[in-house]
Each structure stands twice: as C-alpha cells, then as structure tokens.
N, C-alpha and C positions, 0 to 999 in steps of 0.2 A: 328331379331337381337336386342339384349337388348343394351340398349345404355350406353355411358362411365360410369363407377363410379365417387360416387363425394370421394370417400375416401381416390384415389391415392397420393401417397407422394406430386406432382408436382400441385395438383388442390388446387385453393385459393381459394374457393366461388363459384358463378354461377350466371347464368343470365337469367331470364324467358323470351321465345318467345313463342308465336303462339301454338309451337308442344310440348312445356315443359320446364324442366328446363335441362341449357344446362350447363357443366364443364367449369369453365376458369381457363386455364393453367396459372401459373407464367411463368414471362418472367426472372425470377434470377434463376441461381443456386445455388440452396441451398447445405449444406456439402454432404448429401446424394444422390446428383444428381453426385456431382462430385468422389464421393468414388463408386459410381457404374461405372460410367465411366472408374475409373481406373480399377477395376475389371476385367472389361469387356478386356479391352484392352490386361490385364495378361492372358485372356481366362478364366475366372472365371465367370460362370452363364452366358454365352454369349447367349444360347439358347431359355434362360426362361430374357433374358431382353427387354420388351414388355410394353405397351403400350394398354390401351382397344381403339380396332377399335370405329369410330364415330366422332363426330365432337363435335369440343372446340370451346370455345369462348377466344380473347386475347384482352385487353385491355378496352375497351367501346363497343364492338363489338354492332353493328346498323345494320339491313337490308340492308345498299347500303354498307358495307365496305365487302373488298375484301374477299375471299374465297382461301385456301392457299390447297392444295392435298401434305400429304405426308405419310410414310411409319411407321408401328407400331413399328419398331425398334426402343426402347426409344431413342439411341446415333443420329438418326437420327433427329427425334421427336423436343427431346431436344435442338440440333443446329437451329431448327428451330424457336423454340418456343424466344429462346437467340434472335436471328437475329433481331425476330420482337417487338422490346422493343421498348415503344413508338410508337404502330403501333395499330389500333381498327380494328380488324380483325375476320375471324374466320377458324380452323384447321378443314380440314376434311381427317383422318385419315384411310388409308385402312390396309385390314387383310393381311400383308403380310408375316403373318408364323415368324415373327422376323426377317426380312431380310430386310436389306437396300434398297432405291431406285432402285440404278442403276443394280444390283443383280436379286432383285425382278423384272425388266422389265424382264429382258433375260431370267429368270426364266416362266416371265408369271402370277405369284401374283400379282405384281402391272402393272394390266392388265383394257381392257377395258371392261369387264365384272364386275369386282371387284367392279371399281368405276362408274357403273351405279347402283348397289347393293347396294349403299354407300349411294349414294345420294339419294336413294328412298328410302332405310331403316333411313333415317336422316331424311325425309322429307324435302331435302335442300331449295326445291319450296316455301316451305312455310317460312321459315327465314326469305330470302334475298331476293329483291327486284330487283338484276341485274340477268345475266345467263351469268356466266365470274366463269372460274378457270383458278386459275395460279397452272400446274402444271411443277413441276423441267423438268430441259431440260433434265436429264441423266435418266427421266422415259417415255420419248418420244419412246424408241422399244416397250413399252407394250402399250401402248394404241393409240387408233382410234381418232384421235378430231375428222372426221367427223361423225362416228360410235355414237361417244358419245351425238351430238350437233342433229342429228337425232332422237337416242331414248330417247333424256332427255331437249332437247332447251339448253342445257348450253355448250357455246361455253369455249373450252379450249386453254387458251394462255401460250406456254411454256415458264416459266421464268427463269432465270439465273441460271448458275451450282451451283454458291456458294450462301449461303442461304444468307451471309452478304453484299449482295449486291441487296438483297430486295429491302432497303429503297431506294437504286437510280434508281432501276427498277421502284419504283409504281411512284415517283415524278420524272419520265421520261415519265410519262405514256403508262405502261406498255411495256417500247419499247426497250430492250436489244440493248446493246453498242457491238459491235466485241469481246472486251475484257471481256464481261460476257459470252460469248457464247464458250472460250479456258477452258478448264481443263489442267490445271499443273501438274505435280507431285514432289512439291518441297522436299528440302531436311525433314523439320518436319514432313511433312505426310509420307514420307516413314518410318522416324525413326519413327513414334508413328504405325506401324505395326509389325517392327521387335520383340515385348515380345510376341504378341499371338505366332506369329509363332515358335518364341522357345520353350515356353511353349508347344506346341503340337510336334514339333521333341522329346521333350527331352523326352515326355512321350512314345514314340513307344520307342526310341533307349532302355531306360530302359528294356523295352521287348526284344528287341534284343539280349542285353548285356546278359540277362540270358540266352538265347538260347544258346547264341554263351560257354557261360560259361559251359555249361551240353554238348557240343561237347569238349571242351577242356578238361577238366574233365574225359572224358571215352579215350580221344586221349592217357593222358599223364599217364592213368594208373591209377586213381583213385586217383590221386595226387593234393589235393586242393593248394596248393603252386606251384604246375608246371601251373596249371590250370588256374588260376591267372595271372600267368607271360604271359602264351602264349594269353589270353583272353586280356591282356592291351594294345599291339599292336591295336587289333581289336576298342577296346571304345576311344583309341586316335586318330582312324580316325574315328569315327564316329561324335566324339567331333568338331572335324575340319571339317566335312563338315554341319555339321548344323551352325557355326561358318562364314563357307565360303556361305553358300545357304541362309541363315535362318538372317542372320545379315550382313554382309560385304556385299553382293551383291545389297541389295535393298540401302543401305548407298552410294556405291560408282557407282549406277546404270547408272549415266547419262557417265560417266568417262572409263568406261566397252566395250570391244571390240564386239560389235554385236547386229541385233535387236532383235532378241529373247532372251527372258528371260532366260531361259536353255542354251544359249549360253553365256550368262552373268555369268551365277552362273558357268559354267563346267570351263569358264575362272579363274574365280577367284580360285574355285578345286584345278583347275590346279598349282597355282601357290602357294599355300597352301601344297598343298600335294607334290612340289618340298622340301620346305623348312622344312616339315618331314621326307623326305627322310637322312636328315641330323643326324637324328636320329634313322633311321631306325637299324633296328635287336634286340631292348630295348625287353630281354627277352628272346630271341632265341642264342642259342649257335652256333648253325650249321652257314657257310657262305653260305651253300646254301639255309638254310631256308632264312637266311639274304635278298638274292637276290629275292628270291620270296615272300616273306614277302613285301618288300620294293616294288615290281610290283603288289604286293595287294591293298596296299594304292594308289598307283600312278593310278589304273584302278577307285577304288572305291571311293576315295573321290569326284575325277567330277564328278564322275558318282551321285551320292548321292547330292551334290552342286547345280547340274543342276535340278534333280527332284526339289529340295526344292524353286529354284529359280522360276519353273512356278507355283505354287502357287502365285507369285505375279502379275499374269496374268489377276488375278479376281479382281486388288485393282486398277486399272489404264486405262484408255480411251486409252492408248498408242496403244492395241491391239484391234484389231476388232474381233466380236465373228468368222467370217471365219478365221481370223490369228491365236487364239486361237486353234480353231479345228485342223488346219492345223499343228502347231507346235505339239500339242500331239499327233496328229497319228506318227510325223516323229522321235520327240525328246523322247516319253516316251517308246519306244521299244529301243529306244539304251542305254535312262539312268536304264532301270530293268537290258538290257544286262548287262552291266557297273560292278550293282550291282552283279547280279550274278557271273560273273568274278572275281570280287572281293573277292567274298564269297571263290569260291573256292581252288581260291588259295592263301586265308588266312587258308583254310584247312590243304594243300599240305602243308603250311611251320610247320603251327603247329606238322603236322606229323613230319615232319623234326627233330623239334625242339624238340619234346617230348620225 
C-alpha cells in the first residue's frame, strides 16, 4: 500500500520518523476545504471526495502521543483533523471506498480487517511507542478490539461520537463521560442533509416527468399543449412529495407522528397532498378526471414522502440496522404500491381529461 501524498490540498509539511516521511494534516480550514464541503453537501463529487488511506501526523506528533482511527471520507477526515487543533497526535486513516464512519462499519470497510492492514502497511509499531487507538464509537459494529489487540498488541479504546469532544476525552484520560457516548439528531444536522437529498430526488423526478410527458402526449392525441396541461398535475405532486419526504420531514422529524421514518414522511404526504387537493383538477376538464385525478395525488404523494423519508434511516443512530431491515421489508412494498396506484390512475384521469 503506497503511503499518503504529501501534495493533498489539507497537508502542510511532514515529519520524519523511523519508517519515513509522514504527512501533517492542517488543523484550519482553508477556502477550499470549505467550498468542497459545500459541494459535497449539494451532492456534487460526493463519491470522488476522499482522502489517501494511511497515516498523518497533527501538530508536534512524538512516538507516545495518541493514535486517532478514522475514515477516508474527507468531510469525515476533516472534522477530525478541525477537532484536534492544539492537540500532537497522529491520523491513521482507513480505505473506506469514501464512506463515512458509521456507514462504513455496517457496511464492513471500516472493519477489523481493514485496520490491521493499516497498521501494518503504516508500519504503526514502529512510530509510536504506546499500543492504544482511539477509535470512534459509531465504528464499534465493524471492528474486533479483541481480534485487533490479538493480531497486532494494539489495544483499541472507543472514543466519543463527536469528534469535538476529543480534547476532554484525552484530558479525561481516555475515559468518555455518558453524554459523549448519546448521538442526537439536532435540528442543524438534519437540515445540513436536506440539499443532497433533493438534489438526488429532483434529478430522477426529472426522468419521470419526461416519461410521464410521452404518456400524456400520445394520451391526448399528439397534443403538446394538452400534454403539458395533463403532465402538471402529475410534476405538482411529485414537486410536493420531495418537498414533504426530502425536506419538511427530516426538519420537522422530532414533531412527527411515529417511529419510523416512512411513517414520518407518509404523515407529512399526507397532509401536503390534503392541501393540493385544494387545487386539485388544474388542467383537467372532466369532473371525473377531477375526482380521480385528485385520488391520484392523495395515494401518491405519501406514498413518494414516505419512500423519501427512509433514506434518512442511514443519517441517524435512531434506528438499529434490525429496525432499518425491518421497516424496508414492511414500508417499501406498500410505498412502490402507493406509487404505482398513483401512477395509475393519474393515467385513468388523463384519459378522462384528454
């Protein structure tokens, strides 16, 4: 395994030990740390934002000073790297495909395999003087401490969820408080998920919209102005349930009537797609298309709401990977139903109406 670059944006110099010369990370972010961040956020280069696996050096980094394990997702990386300002340390960095901690455990990347591969392709024995890692507590499913302290002597000590609460972990020595060991889901972290996730609804619904527009199209007789009218019904509820799944529901989530996620979002649907009903038949002549039209939106935006809501399944400690399983076998057979129901008889009214 070739070891970090010293050319990455975030590395300031380096430090010679024993096995070579090692990268030290800055602990600022600089414009370009924070303009990829936003990026990242909008869903822009999410996949390719990365980090060379291996181990950094932070601050005065010395043989006895601590050993940090975390994941090559730069936004991860980064939060880390911030936390430990003012702190002589060193990062040892596993491959985990660009994927977050807590992700990458359940996943099995940030696994105990990975990080015996890390440390022996780092040559860590030979840095540091102690046989202690701290790694994150939300990457405790993937890995073995005992596994690890077996094939490698380095005992692993799980530290706090949040990275910013390092420095009173190490000048606690090493000893997590109750309140480092809770993960929240306050309101800013939910809102700083809601752009990726629109950004990836809006780009299917885009797809959809044109489908749906080449059914209305041959519905209404080759008619690009009938085609249009009857197609806006359909992109105003699609509008509204990305609206309702994709944004309103992780916003108003603690507030929201149920524990599952998909019960969260079908809620909110639900009550979205009452208040379009107010406008239901925009486009459609017929009162029958009207009435089936208007039971189009009323089946398909919870139904759509709810899909969109358990995506936020994978951003939150709230749910355990059995809850997770458990909700998608029960909830995403009924939110496709939903959708299809929907579909169809936003068909049946088109006809109506065309």
């Amino acid at each position: 395994m070739s070891p970090p670059r010293l050319d990455q944006t975030f590395v300031r110099g380096s430090i010679e030990t024993p096995v070579g010369t090692v990268p030290k990370a800055s602990t600022i972010f600089s414009l370009s740390d924070r303009l990829g961040a936003c990026k990242v956020r909008w869903g822009i280069g999410r996949l390719s934002y990365t980090v060379d696996p291996g181990l950094y050096a932070i601050g005065g980094a010395r043989p006895e000073s601590p050993v940090f394990v975390t994941a090559n997702y730069k936004m991860t990386f980064d939060l880390l790297r911030r936390a430990l300002a003012g702190v002589d340390g060193w990062i040892l960095v596993l491959d985990t495909q660009g994927i977050n901690v807590w992700c990458a455990a359940g996943k099995g990347t940030f696994g105990t395999d990975e990080l015996v591969e890390r440390i022996e392709s780092s040559r860590l024995p030979n840095v540091v003087t102690h046989r202690r890692l701290i790694v994150p507590q939300l990457g405790a499913p993937g890995v073995s401490a005992h596994e690890v302290r077996q094939r490698t002597g380095f005992q692993v000590i799980y530290g706090p969820i949040r990275a910013d609460d390092l420095t009173a972990f190490l000048k606690g020595g090493l000893k997590a408080t109750g309140e480092m060991r809770v993960k929240e889901f306050p309101f800013a972290e939910r809102l700083a998920l809601v752009p990726i996730e629109i950004v990836a609804a809006v780009k299917w619904t885009l797809f959809v919209a044109a489908v749906l527009y080449l059914v209305a199209f041959f519905i209404s007789g080759f008619s690009p102005s009938k085609a249009t009218d009857l197609t806006l019904p359909a992109v105003l509820a699609l509008g509204v349930s990305i609206l309702a799944g994709g944004a309103l529901t992780p916003i108003l989530l603690p507030w929201l009537p149920g524990r599952a996620f998909s019960t969260k979002g079908f809620c909110m649907g639900l009550l979205l797609a009452l208040c379009v009903l107010l406008f239901n038949g925009f486009g459609i002549p017929s009162h029958a298309a009207i009435m089936v039209g208007g039971l189009a939106q009323l089946v398909s935006i919870p139904a759509i709401a709810a899909f969109l809501a358990m995506n936020f399944t994978g951003c939150s400690t709230f749910t355990s990977l059995s809850g997770v399983q458990k909700e998608m076998r029960l909830a995403l057979p009924l939110a496709i139903g939903g959708m299809g129901l929907g579909l169809v008889l936003w068909i049946a009214a088109a006809a109506m109406g065309g």
